[in-house]
C-alpha positions as semicolon CSV with decimal commas, in nm:
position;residue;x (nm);y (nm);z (nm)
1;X;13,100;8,344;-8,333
2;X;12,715;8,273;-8,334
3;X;12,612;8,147;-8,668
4;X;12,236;8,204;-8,743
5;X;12,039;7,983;-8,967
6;X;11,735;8,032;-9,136
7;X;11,638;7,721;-9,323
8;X;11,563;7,343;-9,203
9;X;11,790;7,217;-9,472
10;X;12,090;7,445;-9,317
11;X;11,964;7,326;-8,945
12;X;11,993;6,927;-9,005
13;X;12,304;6,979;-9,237
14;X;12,534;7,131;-8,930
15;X;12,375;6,925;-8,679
16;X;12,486;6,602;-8,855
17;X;12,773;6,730;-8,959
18;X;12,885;6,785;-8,590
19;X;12,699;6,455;-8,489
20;X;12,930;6,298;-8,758
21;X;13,259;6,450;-8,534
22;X;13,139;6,247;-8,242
23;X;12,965;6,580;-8,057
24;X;12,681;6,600;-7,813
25;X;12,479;6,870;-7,978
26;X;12,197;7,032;-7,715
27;X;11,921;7,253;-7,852
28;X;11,767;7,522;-7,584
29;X;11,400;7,629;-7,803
30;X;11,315;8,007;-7,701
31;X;11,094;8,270;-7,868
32;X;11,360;8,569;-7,803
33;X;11,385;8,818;-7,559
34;X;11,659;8,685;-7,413
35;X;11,738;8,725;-7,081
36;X;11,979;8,602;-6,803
37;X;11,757;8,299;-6,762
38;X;11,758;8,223;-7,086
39;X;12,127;8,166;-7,084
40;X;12,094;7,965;-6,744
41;X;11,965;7,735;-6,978
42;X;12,251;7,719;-7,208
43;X;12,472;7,691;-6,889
44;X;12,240;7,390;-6,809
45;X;12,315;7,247;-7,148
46;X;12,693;7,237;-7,127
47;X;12,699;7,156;-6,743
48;X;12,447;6,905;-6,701
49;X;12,321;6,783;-7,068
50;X;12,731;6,774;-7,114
51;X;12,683;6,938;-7,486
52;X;12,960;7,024;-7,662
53;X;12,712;7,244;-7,923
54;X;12,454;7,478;-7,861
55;X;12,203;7,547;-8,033
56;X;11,962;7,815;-7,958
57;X;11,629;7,911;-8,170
58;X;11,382;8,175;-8,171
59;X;11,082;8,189;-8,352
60;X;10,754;8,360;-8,185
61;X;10,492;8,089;-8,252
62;X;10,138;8,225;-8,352
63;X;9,973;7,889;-8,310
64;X;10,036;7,900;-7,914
65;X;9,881;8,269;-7,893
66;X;9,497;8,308;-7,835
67;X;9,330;8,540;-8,033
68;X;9,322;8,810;-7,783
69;X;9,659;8,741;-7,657
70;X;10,019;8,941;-7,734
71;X;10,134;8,794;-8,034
72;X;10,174;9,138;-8,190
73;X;10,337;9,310;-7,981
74;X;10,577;9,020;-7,792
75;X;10,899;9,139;-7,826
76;X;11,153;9,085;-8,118
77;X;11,500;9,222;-8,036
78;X;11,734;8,959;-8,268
79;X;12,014;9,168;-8,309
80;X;12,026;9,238;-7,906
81;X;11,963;8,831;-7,896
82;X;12,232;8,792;-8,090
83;X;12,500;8,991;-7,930
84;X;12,370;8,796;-7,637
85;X;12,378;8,461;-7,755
86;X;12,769;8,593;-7,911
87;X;12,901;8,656;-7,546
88;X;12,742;8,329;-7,374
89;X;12,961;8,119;-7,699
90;X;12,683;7,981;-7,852
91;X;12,703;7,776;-8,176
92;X;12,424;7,853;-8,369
93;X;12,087;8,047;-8,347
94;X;11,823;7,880;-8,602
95;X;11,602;8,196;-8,627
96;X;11,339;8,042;-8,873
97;X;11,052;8,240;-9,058
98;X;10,690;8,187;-9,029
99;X;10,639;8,039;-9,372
100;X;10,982;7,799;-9,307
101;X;10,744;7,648;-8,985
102;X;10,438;7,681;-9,139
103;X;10,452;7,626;-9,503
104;X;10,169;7,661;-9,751
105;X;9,944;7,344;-9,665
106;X;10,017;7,292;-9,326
107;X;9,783;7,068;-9,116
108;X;9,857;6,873;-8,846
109;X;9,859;6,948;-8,538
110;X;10,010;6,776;-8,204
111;X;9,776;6,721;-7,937
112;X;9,865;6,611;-7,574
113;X;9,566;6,505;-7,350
114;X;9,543;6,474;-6,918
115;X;9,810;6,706;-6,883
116;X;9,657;6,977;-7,130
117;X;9,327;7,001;-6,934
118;X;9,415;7,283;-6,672
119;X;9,653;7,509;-6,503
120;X;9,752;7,718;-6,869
121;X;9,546;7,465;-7,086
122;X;9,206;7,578;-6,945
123;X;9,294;7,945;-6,933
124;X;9,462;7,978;-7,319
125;X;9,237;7,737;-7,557
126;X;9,465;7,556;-7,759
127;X;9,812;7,662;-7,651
128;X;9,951;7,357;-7,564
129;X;9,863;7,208;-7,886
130;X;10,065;7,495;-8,053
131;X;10,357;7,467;-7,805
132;X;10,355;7,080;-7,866
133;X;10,341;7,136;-8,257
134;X;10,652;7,370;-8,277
135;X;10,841;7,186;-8,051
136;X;10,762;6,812;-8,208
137;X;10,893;6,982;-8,510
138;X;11,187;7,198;-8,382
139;X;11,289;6,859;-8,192
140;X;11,270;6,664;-8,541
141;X;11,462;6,954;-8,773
142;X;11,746;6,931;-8,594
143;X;11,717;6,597;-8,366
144;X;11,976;6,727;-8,094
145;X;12,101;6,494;-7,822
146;X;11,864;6,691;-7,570
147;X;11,702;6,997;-7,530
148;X;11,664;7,245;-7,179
149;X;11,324;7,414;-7,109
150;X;11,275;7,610;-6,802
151;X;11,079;7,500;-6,488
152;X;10,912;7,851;-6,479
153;X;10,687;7,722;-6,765
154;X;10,642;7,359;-6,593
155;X;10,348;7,273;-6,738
156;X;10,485;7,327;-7,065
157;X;10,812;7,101;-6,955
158;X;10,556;6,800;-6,845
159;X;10,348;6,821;-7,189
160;X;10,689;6,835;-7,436
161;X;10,821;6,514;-7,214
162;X;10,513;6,310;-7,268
163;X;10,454;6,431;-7,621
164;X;10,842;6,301;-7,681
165;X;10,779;5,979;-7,506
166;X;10,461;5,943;-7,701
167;X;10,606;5,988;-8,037
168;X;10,942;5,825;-7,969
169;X;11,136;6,156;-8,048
170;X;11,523;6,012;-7,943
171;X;11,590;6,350;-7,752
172;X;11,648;6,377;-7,400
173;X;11,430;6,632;-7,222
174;X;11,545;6,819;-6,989
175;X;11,452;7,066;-6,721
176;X;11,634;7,366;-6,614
177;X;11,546;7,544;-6,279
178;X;11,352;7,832;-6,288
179;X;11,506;8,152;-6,240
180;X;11,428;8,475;-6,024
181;X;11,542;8,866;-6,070
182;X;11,702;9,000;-5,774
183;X;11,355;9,108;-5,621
184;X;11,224;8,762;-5,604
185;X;11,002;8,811;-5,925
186;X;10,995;8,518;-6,189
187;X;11,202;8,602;-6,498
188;X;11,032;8,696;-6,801
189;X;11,021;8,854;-7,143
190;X;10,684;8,976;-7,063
191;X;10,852;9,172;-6,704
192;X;10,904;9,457;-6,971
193;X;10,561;9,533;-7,049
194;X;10,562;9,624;-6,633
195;X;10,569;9,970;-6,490
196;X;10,788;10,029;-6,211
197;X;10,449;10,039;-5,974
198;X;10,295;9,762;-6,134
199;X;10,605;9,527;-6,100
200;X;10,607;9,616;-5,700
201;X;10,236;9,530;-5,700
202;X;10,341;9,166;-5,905
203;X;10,618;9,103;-5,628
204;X;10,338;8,953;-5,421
205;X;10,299;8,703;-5,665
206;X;10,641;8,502;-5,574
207;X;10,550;8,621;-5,163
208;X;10,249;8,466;-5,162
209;X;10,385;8,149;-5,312
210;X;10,663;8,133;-5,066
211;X;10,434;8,174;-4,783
212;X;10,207;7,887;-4,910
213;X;10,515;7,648;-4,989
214;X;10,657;7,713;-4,628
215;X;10,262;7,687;-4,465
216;X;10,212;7,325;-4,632
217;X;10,579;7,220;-4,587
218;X;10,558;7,271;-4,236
219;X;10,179;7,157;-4,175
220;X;10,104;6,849;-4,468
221;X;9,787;6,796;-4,373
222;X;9,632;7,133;-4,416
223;X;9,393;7,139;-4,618
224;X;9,477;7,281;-4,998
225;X;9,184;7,491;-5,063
226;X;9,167;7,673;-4,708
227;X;9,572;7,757;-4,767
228;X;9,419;7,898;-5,153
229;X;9,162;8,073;-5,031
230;X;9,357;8,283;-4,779
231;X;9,615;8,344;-5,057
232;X;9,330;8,452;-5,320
233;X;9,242;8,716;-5,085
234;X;9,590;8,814;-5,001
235;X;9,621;8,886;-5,395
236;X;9,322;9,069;-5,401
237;X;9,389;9,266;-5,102
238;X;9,735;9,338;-5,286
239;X;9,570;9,464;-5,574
240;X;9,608;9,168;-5,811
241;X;9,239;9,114;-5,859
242;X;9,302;8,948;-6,243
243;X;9,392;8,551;-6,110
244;X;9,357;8,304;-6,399
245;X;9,442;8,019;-6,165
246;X;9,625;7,931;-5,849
247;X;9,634;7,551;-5,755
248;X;9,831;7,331;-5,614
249;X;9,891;6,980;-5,789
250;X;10,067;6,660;-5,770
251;X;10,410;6,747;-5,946
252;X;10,463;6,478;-6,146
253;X;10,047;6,428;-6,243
254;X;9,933;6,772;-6,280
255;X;9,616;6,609;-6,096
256;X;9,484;6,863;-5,823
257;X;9,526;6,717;-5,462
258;X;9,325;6,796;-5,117
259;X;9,688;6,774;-4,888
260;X;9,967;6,731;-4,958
261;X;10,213;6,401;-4,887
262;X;10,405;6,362;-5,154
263;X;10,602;6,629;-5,403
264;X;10,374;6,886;-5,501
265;X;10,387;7,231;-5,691
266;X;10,178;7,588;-5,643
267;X;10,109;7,711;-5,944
268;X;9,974;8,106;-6,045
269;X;9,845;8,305;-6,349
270;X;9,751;8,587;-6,307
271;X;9,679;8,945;-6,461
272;X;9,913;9,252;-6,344
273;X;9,832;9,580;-6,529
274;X;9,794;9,450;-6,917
275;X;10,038;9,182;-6,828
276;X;9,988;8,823;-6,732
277;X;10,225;8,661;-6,554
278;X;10,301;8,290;-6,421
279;X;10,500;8,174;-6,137
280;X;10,559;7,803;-5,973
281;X;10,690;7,676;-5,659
282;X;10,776;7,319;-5,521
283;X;10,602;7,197;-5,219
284;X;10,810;6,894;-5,088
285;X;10,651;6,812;-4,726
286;X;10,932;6,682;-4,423
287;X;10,738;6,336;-4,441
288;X;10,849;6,265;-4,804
């Protein structure tokens, strides 16, 4: 039975009460719209964060949504979440109000520089330092063991480790592959808003990827921006003309790179329709 919490007070009472009992308590931080990779996260909990509690929360943060972006109409589906979270045995889902986060007064905000400066950071103004600020504080309501974020949003993953090194939060981060739908395509809350023509168009997203992992894998020393060029226009030609970004960077830096000789990532925003999409890929060359 999923037990759903509302209140900070409620959130640090269980956890400590099941600390207290000697249990590994793991919290997995979503914003709903659950989905099968959602729960590969929870699987990635118990398996390899070796949790014995699960705690799951959803709260749609405004402060990472630009002004122009889908705040309004992301999508809200708790009691679907629920059943959800019910079937996959998890403990407890800390579903938190605005006003709970935000209270009257509210002013600080968490700020993560270098890794903030591109990729997501230079395309959505702020984000990061609203992703940062609702996870310092989900981390500190409920101080789990460790909490599981998905590789699909891997810049995100690299700014909550450094901002919980930085601020010596004593919860181990941890990242959970990223997960694909049976047609290659990244999984994501936001594949709904896709019609059935528009998600065939956003399949060459993950193709194109592929193509440029397997191109640089096989030939290092390529040079990065010829292999992105020819993708670019491989998009375009596909009919995704919308491309926020695609680069390929040093995977543990975020710093762009010229070839690549060490672990690397390829990583894409772009438009589809009304939808934007992201997608990631490791690059890890034969010579490493």
């Amino acid at each position: 039975m999923t037990k759903i919490l509302r209140t900070v007070a409620e959130l640090r009472q269980q956890v400590h009460a099941w600390k207290a009992d000697g249990l590994k308590v793991a919290m997995v931080p979503t914003m709903g719209a659950l989905h099968h990779a959602h729960m590969s996260l929870v699987t990635h909990a118990r398996t390899i964060g070796h949790a014995d509690r699960i705690v799951v929360t959803i709260f749609v943060n405004p402060t990472q949504f630009g002004p122009n972006e889908d705040f309004d109409k992301y999508p809200r589906q708790e009691q679907q979440d629920v059943a959800l979270l019910k079937e996959h045995k998890v403990d407890i889902l800390y579903a938190p109000a605005v006003s709970e986060m935000y209270p009257p007064g509210f002013a600080t905000t968490v700020q993560v520089s270098g890794l903030t400066s591109a990729l997501c950071g230079a395309s959505r103004p702020g984000h990061f330092d609203g992703v940062s600020t609702v996870v310092t504080k989900l981390l500190l309501q409920g101080l789990p063991d460790c909490a599981v974020f998905g590789e699909k949003d891997y810049q995100q993953l690299a700014v909550i480790r450094q901002s919980a090194r930085d601020l010596d939060i004593p919860v181990d981060i941890l990242g959970a592959p990223l997960i694909r739908d049976a047609d290659g395509l990244a999984t994501s809350s936001r594949n709904v808003y896709l019609s059935e023509s528009e998600r065939q168009t956003a399949l060459l997203i993950p193709r194109t990827l592929q193509h440029i992992t397997t191109t640089l894998e096989q030939g290092p020393n390529a040079l990065c921006e010829n292999v992105i060029a020819k993708a670019r226009r491989t998009l375009q030609e596909g009919g995704i003309h919308n491309i926020h970004y695609l680069d390929i960077r040093d995977a543990q830096t975020l710093e762009n790179i010229t070839r690549v000789h060490n672990p690397a990532r390829v990583f894409i925003a772009a438009q589809v329709g009304t939808t934007r999409l992201i997608d990631n890929m490791a690059i890890n060359p034969a010579s490493v």
